[in-house]
C-alpha positions in Angstrom: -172.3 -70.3 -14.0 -169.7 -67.8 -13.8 -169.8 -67.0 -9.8 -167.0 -65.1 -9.5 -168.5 -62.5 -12.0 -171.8 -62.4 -10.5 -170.6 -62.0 -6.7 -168.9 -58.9 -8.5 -171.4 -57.9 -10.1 -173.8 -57.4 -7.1 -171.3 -56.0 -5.1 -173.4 -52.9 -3.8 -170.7 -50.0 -4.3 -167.8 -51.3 -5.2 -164.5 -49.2 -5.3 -160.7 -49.4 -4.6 -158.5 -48.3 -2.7 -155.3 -46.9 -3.9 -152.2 -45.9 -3.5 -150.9 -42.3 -5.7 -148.0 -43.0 -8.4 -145.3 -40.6 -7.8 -143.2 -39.5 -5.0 -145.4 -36.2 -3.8 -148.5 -38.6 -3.4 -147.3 -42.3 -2.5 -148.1 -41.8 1.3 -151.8 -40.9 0.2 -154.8 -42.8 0.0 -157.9 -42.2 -2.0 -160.9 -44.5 -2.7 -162.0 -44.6 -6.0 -165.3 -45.5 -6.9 -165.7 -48.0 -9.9 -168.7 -49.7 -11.7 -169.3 -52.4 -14.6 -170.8 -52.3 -17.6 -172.7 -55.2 -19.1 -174.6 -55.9 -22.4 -177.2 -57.3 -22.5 -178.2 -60.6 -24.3 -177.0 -61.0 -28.1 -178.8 -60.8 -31.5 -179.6 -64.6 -33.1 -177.6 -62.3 -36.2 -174.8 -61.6 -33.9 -174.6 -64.7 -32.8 -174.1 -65.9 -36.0 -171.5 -63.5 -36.9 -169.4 -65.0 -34.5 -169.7 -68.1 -34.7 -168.7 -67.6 -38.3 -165.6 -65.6 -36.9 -164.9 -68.4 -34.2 -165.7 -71.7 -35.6 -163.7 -74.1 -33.7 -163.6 -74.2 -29.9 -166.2 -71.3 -29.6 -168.8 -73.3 -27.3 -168.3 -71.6 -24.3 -167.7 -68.1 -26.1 -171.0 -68.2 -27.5 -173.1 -69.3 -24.3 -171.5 -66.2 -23.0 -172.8 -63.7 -25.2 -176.0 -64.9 -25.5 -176.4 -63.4 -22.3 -173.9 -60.6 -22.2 -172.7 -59.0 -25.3 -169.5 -57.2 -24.2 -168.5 -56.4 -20.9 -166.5 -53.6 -19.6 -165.3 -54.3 -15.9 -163.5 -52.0 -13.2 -164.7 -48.7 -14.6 -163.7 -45.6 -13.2 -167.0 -43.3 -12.6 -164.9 -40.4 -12.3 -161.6 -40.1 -15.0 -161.3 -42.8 -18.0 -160.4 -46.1 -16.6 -161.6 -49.0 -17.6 -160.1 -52.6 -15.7 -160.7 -54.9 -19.1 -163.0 -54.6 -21.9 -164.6 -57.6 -23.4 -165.8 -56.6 -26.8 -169.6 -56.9 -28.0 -170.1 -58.7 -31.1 -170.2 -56.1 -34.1 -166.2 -54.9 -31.9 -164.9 -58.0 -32.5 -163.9 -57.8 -36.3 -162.6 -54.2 -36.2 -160.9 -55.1 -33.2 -159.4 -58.1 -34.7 -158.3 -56.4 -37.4 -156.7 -53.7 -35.4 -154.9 -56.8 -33.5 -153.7 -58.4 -36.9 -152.8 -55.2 -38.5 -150.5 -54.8 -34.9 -149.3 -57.9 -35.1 -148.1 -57.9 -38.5 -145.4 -55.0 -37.7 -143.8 -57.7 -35.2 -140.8 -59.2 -36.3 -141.8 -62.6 -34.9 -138.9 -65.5 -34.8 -139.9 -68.1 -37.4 -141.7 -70.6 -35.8 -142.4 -68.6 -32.8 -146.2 -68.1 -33.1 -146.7 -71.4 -32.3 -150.5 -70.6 -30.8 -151.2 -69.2 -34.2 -152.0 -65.4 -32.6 -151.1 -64.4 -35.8 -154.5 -65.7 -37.3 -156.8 -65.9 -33.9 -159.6 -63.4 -33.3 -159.4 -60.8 -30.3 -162.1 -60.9 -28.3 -161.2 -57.8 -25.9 -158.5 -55.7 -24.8 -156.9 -54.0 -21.7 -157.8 -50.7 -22.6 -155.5 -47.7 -22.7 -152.2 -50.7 -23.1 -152.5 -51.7 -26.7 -152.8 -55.6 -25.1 -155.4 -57.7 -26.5 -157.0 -61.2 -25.6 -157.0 -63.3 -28.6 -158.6 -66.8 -29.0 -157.0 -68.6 -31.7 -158.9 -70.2 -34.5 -157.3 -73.7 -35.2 -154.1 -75.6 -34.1 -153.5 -76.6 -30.5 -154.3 -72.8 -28.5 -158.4 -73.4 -30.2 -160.9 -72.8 -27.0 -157.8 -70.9 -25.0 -157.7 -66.9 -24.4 -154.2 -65.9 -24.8 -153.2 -62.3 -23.1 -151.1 -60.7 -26.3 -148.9 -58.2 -24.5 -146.9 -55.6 -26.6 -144.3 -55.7 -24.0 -143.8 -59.5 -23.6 -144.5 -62.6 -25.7 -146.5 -65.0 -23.4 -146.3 -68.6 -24.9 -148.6 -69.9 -22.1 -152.4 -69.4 -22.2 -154.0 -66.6 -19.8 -156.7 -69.2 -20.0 -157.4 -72.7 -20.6 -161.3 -72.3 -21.7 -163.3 -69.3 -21.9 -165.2 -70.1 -18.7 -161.6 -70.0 -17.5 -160.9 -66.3 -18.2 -164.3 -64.9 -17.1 -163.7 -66.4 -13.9 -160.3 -65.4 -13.6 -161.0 -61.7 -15.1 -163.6 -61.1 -12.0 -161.0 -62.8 -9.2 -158.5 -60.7 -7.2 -158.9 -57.6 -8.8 -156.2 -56.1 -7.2 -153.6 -58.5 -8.3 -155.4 -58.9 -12.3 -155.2 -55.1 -12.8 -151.5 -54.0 -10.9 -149.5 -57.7 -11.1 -151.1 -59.6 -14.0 -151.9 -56.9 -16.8 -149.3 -54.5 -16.6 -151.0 -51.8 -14.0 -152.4 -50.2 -17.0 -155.6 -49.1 -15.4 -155.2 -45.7 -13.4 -157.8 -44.0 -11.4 -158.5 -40.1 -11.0 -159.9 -38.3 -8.0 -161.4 -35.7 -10.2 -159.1 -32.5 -8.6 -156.1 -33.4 -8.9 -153.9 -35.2 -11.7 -152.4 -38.1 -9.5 -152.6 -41.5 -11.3 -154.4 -43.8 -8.3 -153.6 -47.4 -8.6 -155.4 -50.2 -6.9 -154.0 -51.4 -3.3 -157.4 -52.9 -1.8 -160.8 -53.8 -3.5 -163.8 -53.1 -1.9 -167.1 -54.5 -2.5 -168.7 -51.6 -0.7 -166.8 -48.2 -0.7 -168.7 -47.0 2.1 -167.1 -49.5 5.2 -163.9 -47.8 3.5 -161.4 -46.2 6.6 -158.7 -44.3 5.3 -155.8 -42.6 7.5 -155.3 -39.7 4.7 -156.5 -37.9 2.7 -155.9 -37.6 -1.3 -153.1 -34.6 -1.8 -154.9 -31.9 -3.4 
């Protein structure tokens, strides 16, 4: 069950390498080092909790967090960074609400929210975007994970199941963080302000061979 994520996961240094935003710093390379952060297995309260807060389609959801509760992947070990968060159990609500409250300041086309978003419950978030992943609670999105984008209204699913967006959340990092989410996640050297975005993921940092250096 969920191979992609554990072929991540015991990657044994994982990093990227990127490219610098900005003009003075777009020839440079830098490899930055990332890790993930996984909870461990769930409360039989927590549990509970959710599947009071997720009652239809929430199969998979829950045989996920009884061994993870929350997930936080392509952390930066140096600045703030963080690839996606999946939120543990007790985030959800808050988080939810936070999504709802968000939503509710959109001035949505009637009959647009066809997927319900309007009443599903975010499960995580791409942090530093204000973009949430949202699993609706009833109609015909139940079971899907939808990625709610304040920038653009996606009527397609990010993912058909659950099992569907953990696998596709640990693929291709490269492409998920700069193509697919919006190039929200930007890495620091620790010297120098340059935003480094991801050009190549490496599953060991240390077979890395770079033809410059970071601009200090």
């Amino acid at each position: 069950m969920y191979a992609k994520l554990q072929e991540l996961l015991a990657a044994p240094a994982p990093g990227f390498i990127c490219r610098g935003a900005g003009s003075r710093a777009k020839l440079k390379r830098f490899v930055a080092k990332i890790k993930h952060r996984v909870g461990g297995p769930s409360s039989a309260d927590d549990l509970a909790r959710l599947a009071q807060m997720v009652s239809e389609g929430a199969g998979q959801l829950s045989a996920f967090y009884r061994d993870h509760d929350g997930v936080e992947l392509y952390v930066d070990t140096v600045g703030d960074a963080v690839g996606i968060e999946l939120y543990a159990i007790k985030k959800i609500e808050s988080g939810t609400n936070e999504f709802r409250e968000w939503l509710g300041t959109l001035e949505l086309e009637e009959g647009s929210d066809t997927n319900k978003l309007k009443s599903a419950i975010a499960v995580g978030e791409v942090p530093h975007s204000g973009n949430y992943f949202a699993m609706p609670v009833d109609g015909q999105g139940v079971g899907k994970v939808f990625y709610v984008d304040h920038d653009d209204w996606h009527e397609e699913p990010f993912a058909g199941s659950f099992d569907e967006f953990v696998e596709r959340v640990s693929s291709n990092p490269v492409k998920l963080l700069s193509e697919d989410l919006g190039c929200y996640a930007r890495y620091s050297d620790g010297q120098t302000d340059i935003q480094w975005i991801p050009e190549e993921y490496l599953p060991d940092f240390s077979k890395a061979r770079l033809d410059n250096e970071p601009v200090n």
